[in-house]
Backbone atoms as SQL, in Angstrom:
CREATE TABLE atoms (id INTEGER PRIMARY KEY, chain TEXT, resi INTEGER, resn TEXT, atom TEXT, x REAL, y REAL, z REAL);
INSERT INTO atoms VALUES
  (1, 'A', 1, 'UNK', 'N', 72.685, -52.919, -64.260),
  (2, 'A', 1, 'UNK', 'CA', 73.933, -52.922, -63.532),
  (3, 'A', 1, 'UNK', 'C', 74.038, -51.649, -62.705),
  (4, 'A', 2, 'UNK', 'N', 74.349, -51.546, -61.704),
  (5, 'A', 2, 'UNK', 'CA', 75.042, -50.790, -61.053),
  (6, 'A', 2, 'UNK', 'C', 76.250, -50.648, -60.129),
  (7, 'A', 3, 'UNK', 'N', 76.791, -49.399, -60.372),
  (8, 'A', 3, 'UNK', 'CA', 77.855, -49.068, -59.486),
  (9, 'A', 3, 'UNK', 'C', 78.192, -48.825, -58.746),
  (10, 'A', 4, 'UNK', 'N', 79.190, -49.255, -57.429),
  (11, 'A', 4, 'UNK', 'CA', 79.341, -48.520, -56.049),
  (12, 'A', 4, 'UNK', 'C', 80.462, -48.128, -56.260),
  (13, 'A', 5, 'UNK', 'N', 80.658, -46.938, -55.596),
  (14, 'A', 5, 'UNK', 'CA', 81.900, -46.821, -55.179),
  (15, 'A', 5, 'UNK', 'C', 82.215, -46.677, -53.848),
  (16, 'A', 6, 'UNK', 'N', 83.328, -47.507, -52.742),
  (17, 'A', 6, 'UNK', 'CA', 83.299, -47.458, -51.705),
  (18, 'A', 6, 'UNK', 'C', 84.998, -47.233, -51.236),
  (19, 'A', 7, 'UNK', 'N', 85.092, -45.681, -50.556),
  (20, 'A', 7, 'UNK', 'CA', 86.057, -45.643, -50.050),
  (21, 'A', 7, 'UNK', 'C', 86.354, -45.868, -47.963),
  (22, 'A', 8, 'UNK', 'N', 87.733, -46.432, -48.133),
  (23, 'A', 8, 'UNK', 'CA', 87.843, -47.317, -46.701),
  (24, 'A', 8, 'UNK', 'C', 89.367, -46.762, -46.226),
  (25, 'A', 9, 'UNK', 'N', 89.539, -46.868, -45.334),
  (26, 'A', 9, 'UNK', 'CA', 90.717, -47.029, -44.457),
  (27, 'A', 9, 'UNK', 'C', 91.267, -48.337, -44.858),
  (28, 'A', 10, 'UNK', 'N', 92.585, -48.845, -45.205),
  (29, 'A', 10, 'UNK', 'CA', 93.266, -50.311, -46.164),
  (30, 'A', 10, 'UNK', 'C', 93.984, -50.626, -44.493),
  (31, 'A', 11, 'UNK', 'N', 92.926, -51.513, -43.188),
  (32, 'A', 11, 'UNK', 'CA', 93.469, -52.220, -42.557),
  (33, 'A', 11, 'UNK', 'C', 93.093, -53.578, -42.592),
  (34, 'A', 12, 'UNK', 'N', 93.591, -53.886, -42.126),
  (35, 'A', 12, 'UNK', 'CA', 93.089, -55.652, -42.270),
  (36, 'A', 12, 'UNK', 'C', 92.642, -56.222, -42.679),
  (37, 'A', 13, 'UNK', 'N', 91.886, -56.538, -43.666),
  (38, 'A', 13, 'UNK', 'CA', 90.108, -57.581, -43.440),
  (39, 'A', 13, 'UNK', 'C', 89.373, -56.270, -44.484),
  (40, 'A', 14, 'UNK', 'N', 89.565, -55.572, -44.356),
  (41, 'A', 14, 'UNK', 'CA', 88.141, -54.631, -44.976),
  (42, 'A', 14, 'UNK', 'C', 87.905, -54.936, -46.128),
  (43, 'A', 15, 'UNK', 'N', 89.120, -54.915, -46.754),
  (44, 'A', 15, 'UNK', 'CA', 88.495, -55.354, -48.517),
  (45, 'A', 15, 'UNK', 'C', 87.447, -56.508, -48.462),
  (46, 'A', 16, 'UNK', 'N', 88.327, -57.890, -47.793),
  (47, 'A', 16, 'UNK', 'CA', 87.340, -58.535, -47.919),
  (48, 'A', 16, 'UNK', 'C', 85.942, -58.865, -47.301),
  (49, 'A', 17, 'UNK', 'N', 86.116, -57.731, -45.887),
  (50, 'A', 17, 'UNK', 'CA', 84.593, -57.441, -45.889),
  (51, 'A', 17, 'UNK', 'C', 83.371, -56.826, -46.605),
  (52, 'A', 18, 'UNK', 'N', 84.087, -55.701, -47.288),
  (53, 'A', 18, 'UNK', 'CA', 83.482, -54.921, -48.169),
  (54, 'A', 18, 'UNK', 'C', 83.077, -56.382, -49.313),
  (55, 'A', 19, 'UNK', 'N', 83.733, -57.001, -49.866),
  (56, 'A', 19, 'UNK', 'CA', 83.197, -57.988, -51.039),
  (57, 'A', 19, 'UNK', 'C', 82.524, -59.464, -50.183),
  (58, 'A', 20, 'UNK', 'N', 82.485, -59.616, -49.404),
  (59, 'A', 20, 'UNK', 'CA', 82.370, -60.462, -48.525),
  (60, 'A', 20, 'UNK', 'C', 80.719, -60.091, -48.690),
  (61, 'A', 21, 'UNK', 'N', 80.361, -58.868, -48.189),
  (62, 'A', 21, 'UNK', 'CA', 78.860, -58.586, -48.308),
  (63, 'A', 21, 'UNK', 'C', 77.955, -58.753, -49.493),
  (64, 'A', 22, 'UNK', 'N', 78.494, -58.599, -50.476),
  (65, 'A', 22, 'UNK', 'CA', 78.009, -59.375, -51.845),
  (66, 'A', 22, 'UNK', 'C', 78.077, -60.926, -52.270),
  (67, 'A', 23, 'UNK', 'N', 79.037, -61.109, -51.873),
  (68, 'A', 23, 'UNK', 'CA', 78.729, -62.650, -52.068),
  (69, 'A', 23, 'UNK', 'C', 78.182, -63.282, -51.207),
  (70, 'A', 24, 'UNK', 'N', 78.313, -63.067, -50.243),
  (71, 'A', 24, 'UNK', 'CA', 76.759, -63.706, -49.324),
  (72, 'A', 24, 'UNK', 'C', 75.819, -63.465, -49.325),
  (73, 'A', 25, 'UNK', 'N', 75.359, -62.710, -50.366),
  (74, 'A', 25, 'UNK', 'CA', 74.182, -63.109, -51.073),
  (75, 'A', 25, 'UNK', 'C', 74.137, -63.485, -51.939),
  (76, 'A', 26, 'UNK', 'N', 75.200, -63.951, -53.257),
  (77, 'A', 26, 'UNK', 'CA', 75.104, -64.560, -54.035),
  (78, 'A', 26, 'UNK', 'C', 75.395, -63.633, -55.330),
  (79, 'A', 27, 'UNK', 'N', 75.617, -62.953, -55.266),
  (80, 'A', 27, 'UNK', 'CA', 75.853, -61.604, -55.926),
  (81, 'A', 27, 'UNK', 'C', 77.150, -61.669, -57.007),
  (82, 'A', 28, 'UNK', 'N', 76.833, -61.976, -57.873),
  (83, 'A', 28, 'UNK', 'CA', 77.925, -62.191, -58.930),
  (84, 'A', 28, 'UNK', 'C', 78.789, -60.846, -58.726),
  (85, 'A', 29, 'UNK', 'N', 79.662, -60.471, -59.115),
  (86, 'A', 29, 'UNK', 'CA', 81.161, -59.491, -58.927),
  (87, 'A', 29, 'UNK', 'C', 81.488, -59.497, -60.273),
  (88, 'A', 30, 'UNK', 'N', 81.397, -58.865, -61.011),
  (89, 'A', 30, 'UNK', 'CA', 81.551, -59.066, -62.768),
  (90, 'A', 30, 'UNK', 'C', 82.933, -58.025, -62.932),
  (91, 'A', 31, 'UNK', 'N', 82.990, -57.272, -61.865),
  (92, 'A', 31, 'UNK', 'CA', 84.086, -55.929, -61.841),
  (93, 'A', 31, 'UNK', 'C', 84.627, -55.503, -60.846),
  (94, 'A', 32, 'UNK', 'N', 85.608, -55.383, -60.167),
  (95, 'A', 32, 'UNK', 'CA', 86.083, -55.050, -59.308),
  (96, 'A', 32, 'UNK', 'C', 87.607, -54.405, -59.703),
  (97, 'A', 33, 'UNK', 'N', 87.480, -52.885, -58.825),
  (98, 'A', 33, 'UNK', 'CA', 88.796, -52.688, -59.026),
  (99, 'A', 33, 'UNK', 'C', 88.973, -51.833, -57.529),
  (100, 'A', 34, 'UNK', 'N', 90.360, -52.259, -57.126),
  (101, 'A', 34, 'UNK', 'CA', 90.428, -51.222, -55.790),
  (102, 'A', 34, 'UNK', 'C', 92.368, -50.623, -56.102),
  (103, 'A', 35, 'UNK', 'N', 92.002, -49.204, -55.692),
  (104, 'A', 35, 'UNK', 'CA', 93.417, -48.585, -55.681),
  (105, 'A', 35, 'UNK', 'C', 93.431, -47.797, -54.878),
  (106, 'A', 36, 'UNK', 'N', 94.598, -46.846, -54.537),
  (107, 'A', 36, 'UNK', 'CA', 95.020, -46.220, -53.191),
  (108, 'A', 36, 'UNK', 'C', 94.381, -44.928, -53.985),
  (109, 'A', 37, 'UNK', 'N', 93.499, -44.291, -52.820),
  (110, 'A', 37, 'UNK', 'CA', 93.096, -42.856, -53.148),
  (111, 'A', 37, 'UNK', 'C', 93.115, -41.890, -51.748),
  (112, 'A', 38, 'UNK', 'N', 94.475, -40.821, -52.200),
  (113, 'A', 38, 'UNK', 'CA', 94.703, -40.145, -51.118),
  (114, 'A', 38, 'UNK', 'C', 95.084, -41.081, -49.560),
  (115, 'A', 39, 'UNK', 'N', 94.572, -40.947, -48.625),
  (116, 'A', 39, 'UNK', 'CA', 94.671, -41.203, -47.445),
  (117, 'A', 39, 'UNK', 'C', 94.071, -42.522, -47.170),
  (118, 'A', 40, 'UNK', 'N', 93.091, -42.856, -48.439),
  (119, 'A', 40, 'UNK', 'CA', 92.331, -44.071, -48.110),
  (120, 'A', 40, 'UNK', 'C', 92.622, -44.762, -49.220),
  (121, 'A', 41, 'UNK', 'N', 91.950, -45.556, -49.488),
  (122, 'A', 41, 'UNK', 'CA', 91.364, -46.673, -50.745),
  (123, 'A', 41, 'UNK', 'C', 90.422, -46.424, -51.319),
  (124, 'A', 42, 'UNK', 'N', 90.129, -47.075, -52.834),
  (125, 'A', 42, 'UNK', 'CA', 88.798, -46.654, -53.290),
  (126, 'A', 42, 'UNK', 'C', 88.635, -48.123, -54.052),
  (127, 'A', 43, 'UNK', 'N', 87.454, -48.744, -53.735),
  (128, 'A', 43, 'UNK', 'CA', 86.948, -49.590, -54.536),
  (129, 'A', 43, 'UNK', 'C', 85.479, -49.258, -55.643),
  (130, 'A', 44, 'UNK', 'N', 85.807, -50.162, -56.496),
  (131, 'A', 44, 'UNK', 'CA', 84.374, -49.773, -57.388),
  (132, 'A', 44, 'UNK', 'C', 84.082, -51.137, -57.495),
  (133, 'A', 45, 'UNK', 'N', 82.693, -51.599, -57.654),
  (134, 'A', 45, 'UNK', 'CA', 82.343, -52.745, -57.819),
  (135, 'A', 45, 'UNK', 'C', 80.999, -52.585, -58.792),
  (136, 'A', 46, 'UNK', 'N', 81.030, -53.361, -59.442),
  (137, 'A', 46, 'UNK', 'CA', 79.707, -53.602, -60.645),
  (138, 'A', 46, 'UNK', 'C', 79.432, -54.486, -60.487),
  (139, 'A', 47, 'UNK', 'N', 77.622, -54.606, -60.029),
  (140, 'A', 47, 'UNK', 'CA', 76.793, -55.579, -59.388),
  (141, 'A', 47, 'UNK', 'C', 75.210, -55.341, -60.164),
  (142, 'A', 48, 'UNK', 'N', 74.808, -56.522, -60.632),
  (143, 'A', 48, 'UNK', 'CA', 73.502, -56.556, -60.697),
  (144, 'A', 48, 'UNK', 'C', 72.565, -56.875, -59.770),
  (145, 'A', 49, 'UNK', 'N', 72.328, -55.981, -59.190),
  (146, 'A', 49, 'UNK', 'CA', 71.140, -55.764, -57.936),
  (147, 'A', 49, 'UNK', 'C', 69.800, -55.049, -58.160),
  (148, 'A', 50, 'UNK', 'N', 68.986, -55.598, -57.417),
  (149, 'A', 50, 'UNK', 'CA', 67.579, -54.968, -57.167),
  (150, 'A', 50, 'UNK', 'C', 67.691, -53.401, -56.529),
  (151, 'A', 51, 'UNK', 'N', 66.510, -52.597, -56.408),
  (152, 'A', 51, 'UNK', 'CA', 66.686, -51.726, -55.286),
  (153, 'A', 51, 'UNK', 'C', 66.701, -52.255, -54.040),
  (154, 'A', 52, 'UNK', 'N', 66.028, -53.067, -53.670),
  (155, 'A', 52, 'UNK', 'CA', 66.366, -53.797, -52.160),
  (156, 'A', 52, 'UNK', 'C', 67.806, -54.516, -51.343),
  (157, 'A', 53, 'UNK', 'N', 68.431, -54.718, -52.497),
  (158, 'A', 53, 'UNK', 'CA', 69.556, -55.607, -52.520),
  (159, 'A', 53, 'UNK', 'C', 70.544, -54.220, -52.443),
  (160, 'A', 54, 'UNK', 'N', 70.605, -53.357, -53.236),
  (161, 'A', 54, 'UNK', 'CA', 71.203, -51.637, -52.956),
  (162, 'A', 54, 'UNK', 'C', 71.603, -51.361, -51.543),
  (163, 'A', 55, 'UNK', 'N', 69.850, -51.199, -50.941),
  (164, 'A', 55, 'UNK', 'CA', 69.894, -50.883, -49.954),
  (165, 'A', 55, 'UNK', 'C', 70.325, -50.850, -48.622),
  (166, 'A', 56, 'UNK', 'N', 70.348, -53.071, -48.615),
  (167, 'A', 56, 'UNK', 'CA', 70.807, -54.014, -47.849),
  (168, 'A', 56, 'UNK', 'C', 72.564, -53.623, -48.116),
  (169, 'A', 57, 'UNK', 'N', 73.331, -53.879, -48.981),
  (170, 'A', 57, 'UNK', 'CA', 74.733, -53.415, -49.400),
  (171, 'A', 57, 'UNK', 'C', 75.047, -52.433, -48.683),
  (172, 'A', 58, 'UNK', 'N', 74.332, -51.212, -49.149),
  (173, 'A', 58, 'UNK', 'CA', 75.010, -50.181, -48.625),
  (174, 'A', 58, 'UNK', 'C', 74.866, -49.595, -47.025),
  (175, 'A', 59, 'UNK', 'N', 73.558, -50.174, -46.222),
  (176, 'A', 59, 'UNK', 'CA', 73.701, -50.668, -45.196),
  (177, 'A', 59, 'UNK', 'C', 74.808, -51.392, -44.621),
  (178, 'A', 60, 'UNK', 'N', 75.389, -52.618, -44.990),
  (179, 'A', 60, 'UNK', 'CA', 76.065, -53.289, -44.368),
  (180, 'A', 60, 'UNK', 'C', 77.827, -52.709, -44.655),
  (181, 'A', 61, 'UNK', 'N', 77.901, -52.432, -45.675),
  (182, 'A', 61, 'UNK', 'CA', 79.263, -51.339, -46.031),
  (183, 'A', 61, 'UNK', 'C', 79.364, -50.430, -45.387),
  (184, 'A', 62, 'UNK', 'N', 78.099, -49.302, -45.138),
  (185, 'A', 62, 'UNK', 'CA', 78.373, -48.354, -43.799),
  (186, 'A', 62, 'UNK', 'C', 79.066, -48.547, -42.485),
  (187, 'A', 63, 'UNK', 'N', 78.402, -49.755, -41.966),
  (188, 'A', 63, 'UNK', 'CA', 78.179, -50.525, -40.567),
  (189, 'A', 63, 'UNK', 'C', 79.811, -51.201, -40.541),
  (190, 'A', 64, 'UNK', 'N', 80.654, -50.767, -41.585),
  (191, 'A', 64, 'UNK', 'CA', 82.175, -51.431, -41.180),
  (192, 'A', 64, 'UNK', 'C', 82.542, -50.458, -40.816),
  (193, 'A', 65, 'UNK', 'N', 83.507, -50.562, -39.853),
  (194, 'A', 65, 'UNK', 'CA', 84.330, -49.528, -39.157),
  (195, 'A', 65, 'UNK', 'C', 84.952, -48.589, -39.970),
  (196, 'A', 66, 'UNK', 'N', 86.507, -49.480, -40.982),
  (197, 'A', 66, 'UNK', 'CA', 86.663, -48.746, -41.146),
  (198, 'A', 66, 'UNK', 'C', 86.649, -48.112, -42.813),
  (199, 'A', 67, 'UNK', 'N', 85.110, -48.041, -43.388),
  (200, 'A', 67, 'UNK', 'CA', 84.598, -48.074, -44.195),
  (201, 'A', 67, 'UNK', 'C', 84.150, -46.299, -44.182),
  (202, 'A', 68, 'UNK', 'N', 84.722, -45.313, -45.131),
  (203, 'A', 68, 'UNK', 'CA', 84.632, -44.066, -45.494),
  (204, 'A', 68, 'UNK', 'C', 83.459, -43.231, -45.671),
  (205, 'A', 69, 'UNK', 'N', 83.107, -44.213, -46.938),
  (206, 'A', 69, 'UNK', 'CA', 81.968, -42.952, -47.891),
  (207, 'A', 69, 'UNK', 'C', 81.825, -44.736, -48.616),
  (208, 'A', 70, 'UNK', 'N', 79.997, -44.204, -49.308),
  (209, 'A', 70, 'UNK', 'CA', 79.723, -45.373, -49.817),
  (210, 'A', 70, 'UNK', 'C', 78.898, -44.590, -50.745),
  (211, 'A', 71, 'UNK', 'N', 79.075, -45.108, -52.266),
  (212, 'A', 71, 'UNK', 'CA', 78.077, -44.176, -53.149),
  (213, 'A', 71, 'UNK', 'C', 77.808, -45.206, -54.415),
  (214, 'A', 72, 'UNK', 'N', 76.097, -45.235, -54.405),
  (215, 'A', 72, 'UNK', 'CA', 75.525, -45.850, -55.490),
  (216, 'A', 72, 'UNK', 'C', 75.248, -45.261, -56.812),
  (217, 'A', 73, 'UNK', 'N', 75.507, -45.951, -58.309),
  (218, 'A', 73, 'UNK', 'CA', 74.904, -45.135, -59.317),
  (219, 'A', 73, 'UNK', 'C', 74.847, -46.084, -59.698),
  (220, 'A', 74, 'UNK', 'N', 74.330, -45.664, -61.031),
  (221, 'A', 74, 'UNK', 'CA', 73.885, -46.218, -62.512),
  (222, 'A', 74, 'UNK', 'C', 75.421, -46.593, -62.993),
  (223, 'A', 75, 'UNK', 'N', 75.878, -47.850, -63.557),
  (224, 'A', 75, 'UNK', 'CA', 76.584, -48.180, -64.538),
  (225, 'A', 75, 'UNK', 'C', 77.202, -47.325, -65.583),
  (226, 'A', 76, 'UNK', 'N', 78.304, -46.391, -65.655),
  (227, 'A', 76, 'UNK', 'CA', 78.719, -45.670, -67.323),
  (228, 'A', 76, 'UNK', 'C', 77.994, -46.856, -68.920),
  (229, 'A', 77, 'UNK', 'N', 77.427, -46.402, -69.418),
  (230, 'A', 77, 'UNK', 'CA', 76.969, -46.901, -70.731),
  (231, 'A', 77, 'UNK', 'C', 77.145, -45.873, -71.800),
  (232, 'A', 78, 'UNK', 'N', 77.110, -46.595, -72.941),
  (233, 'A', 78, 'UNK', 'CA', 77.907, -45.639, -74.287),
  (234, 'A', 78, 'UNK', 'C', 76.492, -45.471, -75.083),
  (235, 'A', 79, 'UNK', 'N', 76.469, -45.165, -76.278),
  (236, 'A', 79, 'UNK', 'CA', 75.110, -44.979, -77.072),
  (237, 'A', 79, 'UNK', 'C', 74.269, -45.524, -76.993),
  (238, 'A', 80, 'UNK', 'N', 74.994, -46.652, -77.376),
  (239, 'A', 80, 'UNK', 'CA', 74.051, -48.299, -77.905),
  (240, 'A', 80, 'UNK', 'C', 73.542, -48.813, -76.238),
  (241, 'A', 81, 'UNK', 'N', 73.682, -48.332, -75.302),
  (242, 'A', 81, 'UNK', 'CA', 73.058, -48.545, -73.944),
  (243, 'A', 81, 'UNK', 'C', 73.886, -49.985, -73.313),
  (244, 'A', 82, 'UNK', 'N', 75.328, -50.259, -74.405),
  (245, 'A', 82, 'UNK', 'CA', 76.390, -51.508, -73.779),
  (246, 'A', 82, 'UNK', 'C', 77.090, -50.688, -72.566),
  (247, 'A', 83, 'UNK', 'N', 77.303, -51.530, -71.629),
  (248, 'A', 83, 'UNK', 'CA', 78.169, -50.989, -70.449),
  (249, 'A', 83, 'UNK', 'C', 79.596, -50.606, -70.988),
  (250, 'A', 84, 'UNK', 'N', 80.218, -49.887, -70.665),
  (251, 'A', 84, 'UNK', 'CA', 81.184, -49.496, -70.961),
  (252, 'A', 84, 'UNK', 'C', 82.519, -50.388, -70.042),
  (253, 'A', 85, 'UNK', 'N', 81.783, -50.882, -68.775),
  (254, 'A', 85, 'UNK', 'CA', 83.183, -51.689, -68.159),
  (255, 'A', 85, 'UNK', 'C', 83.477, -52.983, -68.832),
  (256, 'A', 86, 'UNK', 'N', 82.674, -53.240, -69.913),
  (257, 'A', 86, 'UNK', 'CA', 82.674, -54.303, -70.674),
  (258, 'A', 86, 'UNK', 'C', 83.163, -54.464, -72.110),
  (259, 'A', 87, 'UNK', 'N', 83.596, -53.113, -72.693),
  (260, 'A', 87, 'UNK', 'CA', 83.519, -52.875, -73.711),
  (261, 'A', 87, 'UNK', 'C', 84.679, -53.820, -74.850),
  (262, 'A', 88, 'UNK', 'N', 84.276, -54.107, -75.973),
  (263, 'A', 88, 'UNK', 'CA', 84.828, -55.511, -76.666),
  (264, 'A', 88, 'UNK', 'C', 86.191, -55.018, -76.857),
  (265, 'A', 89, 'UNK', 'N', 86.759, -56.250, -76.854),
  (266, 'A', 89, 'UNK', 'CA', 88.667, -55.996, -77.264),
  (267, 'A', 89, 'UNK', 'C', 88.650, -56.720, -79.047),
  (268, 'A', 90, 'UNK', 'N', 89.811, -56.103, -79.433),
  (269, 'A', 90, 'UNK', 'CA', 89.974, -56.503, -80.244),
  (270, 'A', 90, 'UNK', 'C', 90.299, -58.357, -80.524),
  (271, 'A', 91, 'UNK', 'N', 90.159, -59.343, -81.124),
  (272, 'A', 91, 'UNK', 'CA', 91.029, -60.593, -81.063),
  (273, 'A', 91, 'UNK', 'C', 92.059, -60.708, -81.118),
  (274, 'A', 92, 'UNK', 'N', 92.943, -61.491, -80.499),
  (275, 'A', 92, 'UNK', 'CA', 94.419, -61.905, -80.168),
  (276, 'A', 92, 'UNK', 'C', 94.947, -61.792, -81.757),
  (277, 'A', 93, 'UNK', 'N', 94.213, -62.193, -82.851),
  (278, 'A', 93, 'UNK', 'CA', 95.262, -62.471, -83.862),
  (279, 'A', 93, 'UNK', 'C', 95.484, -60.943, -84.707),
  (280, 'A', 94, 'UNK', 'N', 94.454, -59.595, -84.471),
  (281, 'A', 94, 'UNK', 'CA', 94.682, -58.377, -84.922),
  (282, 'A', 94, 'UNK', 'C', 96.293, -57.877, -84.506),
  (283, 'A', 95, 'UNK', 'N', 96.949, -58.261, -83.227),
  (284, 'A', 95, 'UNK', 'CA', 98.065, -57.775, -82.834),
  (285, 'A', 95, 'UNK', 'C', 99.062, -58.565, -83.035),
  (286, 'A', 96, 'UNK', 'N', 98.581, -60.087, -84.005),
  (287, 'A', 96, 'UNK', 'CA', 100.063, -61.057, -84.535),
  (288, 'A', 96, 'UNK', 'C', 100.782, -60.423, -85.186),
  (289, 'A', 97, 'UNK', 'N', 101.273, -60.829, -85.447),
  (290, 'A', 97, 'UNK', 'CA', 102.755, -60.364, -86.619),
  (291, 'A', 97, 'UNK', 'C', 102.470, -61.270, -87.844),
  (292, 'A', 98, 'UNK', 'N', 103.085, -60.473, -88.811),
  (293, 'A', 98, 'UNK', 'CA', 102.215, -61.297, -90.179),
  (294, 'A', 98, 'UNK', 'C', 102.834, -62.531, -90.261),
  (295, 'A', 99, 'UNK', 'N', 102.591, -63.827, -91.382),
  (296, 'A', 99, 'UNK', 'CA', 102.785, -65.229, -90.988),
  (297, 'A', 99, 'UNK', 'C', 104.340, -64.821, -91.750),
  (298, 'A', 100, 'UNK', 'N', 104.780, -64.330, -92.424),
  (299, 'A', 100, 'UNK', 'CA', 106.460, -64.415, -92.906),
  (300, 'A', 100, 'UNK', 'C', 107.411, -63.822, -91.636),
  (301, 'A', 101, 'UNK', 'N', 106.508, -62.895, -90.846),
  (302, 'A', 101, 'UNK', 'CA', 107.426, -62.620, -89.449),
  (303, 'A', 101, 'UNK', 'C', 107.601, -63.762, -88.746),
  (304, 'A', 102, 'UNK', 'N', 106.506, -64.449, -89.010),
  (305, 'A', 102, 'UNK', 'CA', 106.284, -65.444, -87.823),
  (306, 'A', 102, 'UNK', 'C', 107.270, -66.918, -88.042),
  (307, 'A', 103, 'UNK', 'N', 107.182, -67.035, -89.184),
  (308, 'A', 103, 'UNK', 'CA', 108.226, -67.724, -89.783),
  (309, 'A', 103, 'UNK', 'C', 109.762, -67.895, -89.606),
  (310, 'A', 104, 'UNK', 'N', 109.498, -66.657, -89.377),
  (311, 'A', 104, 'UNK', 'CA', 111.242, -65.911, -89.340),
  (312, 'A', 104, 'UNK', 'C', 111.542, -65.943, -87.941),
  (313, 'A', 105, 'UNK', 'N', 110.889, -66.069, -86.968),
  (314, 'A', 105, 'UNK', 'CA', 110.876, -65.913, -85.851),
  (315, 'A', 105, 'UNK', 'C', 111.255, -67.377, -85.432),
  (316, 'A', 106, 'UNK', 'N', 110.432, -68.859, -86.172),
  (317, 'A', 106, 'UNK', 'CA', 110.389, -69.907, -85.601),
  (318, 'A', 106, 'UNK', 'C', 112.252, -70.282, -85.857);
């Protein structure tokens, strides 16, 4: 897995140009998050890509107008070498309420 992070100018169209370039190639999107940073935007996206496929990306993310700064890494991972943007949740029923609350409730 790896990570981009790509900051943009938030006019028109860019977001979805910026993700637009991954899925036309077919490029699964497993993560995406975009928020306001400073003067611009900042997106991060987690993509399983080749080095060639990197390259092609961050090529075509440059080449938008109004597209900032574009920066590739390695994925955050924890010991066990699991990604960390993935990391397990607890199950829905750890945060129920015990079955006599629940009772009391119906």
């Amino acid at each position: 897995m790896q990570a981009f992070h790509i900051h943009y100018r938030n006019s028109q169209g860019t977001l979805m140009r910026i993700l637009t370039a991954a899925s036309r190639r077919g490029i699964d999107t497993p993560y995406v998050h975009a928020v306001p940073s400073g003067y611009a935007y900042s997106v991060t996206l987690l993509l399983d890509v080749n080095p060639k496929q990197t390259g092609q990306l961050c090529r075509d993310w440059r080449a938008i107008v109004d597209v900032v700064n574009v920066r590739a890494g390695a994925a955050e991972t924890d010991n066990a070498g699991s990604s960390l943007w993935f990391a397990p949740h607890p199950p829905a029923s750890v945060n129920a309420p015990p079955a006599a609350a629940r009772s009391a409730i119906a």
